[in-house]
C-alpha atoms as a printed R data frame, in Angstrom:
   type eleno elety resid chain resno       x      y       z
1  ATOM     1    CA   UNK     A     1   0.000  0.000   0.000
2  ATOM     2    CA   UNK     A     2   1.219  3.079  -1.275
3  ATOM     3    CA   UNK     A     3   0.773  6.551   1.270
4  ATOM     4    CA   UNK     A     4   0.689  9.724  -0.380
5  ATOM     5    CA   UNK     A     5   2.112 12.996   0.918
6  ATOM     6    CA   UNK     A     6  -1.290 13.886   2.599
7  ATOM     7    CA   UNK     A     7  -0.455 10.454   4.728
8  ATOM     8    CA   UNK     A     8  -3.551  9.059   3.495
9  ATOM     9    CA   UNK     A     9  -3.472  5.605   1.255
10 ATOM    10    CA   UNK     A    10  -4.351  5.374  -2.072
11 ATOM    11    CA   UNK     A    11  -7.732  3.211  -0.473
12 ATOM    12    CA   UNK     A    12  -8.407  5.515   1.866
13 ATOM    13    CA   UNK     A    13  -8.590  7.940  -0.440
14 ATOM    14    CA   UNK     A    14 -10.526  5.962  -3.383
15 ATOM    15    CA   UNK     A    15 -13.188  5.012  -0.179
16 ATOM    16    CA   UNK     A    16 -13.676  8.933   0.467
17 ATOM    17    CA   UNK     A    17 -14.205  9.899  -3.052
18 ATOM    18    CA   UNK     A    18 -17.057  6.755  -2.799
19 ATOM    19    CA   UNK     A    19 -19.131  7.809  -0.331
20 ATOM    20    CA   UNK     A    20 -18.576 11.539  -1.141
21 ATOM    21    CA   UNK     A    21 -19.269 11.123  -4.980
22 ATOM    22    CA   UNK     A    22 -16.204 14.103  -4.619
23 ATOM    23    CA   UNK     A    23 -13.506 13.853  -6.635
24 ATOM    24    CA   UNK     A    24 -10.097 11.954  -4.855
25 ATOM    25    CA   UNK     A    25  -8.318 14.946  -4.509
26 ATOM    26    CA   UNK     A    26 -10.895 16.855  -3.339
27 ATOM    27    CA   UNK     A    27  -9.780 15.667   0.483
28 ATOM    28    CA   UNK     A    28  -6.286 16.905  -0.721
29 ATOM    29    CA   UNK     A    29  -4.655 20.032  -0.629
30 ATOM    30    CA   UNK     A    30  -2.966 21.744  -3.848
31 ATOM    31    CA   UNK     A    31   0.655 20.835  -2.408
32 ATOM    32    CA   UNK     A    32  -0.433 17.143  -1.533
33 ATOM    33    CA   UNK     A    33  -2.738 16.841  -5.161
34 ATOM    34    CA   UNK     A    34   0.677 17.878  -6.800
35 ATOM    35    CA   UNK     A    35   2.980 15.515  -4.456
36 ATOM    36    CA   UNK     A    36   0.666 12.717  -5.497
37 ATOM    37    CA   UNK     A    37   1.396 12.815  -9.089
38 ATOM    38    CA   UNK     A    38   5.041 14.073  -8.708
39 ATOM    39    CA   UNK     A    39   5.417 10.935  -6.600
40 ATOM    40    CA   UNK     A    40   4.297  8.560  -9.619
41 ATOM    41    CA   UNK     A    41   6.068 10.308 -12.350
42 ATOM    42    CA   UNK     A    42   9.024 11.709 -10.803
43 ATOM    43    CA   UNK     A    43   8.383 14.915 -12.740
44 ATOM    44    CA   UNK     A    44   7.003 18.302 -10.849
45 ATOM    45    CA   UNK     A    45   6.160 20.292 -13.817
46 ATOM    46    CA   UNK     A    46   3.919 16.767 -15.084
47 ATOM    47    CA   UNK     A    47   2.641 16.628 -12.334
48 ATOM    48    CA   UNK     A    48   1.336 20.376 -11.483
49 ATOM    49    CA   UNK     A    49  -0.057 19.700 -15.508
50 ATOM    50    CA   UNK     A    50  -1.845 16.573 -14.187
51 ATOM    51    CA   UNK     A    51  -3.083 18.593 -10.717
52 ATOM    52    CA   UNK     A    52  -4.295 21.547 -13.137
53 ATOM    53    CA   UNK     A    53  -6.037 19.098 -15.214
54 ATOM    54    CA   UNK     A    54  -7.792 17.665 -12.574
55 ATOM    55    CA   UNK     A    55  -8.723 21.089 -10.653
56 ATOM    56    CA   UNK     A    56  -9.685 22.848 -14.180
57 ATOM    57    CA   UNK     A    57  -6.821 25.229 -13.591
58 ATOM    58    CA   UNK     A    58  -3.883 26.598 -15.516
59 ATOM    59    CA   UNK     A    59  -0.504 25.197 -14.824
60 ATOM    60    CA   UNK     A    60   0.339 28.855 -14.318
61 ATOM    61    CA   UNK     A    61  -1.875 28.853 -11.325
62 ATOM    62    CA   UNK     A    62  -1.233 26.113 -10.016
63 ATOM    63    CA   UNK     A    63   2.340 27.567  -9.524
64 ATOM    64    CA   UNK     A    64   1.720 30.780  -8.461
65 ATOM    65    CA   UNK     A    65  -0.798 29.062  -5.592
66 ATOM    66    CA   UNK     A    66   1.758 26.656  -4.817
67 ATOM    67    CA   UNK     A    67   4.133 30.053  -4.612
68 ATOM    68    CA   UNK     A    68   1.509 31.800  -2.137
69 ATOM    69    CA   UNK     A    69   1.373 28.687   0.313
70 ATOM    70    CA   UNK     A    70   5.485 28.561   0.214
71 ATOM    71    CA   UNK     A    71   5.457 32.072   2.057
C-alpha cells in the first residue's frame, strides 16, 4: 500500500471519493494533489499539468498558488 504525501493511502482515499461522490483529490490540498502525481512520475512540472487538469486550472496557477502557500 502506497501513502501519499497527505499520509492518506491510495484506499483511503478511493473510499472517500465513494461515499462523497467528490472527486479523490478533493480531500487533498494543492501541495499534496501535486505531491501525489510528482510521486508517480518523478516529474514536478507533469505533475502540477496533471493537478491543473484535474482542478480545471492553468498550470500557471497552479504555480503561483503553490508560490503563495510557500510564504
Amino acid at each position: 500500500m502506497l501513502l501519499g504525501r497527505s499520509g492518506a493511502s491510495e484506499e483511503d482515499i478511493a473510499q472517500a471519493e465513494a461515499e462523497s461522490g467528490a472527486p479523490w483529490w478533493s480531500v487533498l490540498s494543492l501541495d499534496q494533489h501535486v505531491g501525489h502525481y510528482e510521486s508517480r512520475t518523478g516529474n514536478r512540472k507533469e505533475a502540477m499539468k496533471q493537478a491543473a487538469q484535474d482542478r480545471g486550472l492553468s498550470r500557471r496557477d497552479v504555480y503561483q498558488r503553490l508560490l503563495q502557500e510557500d510564504q
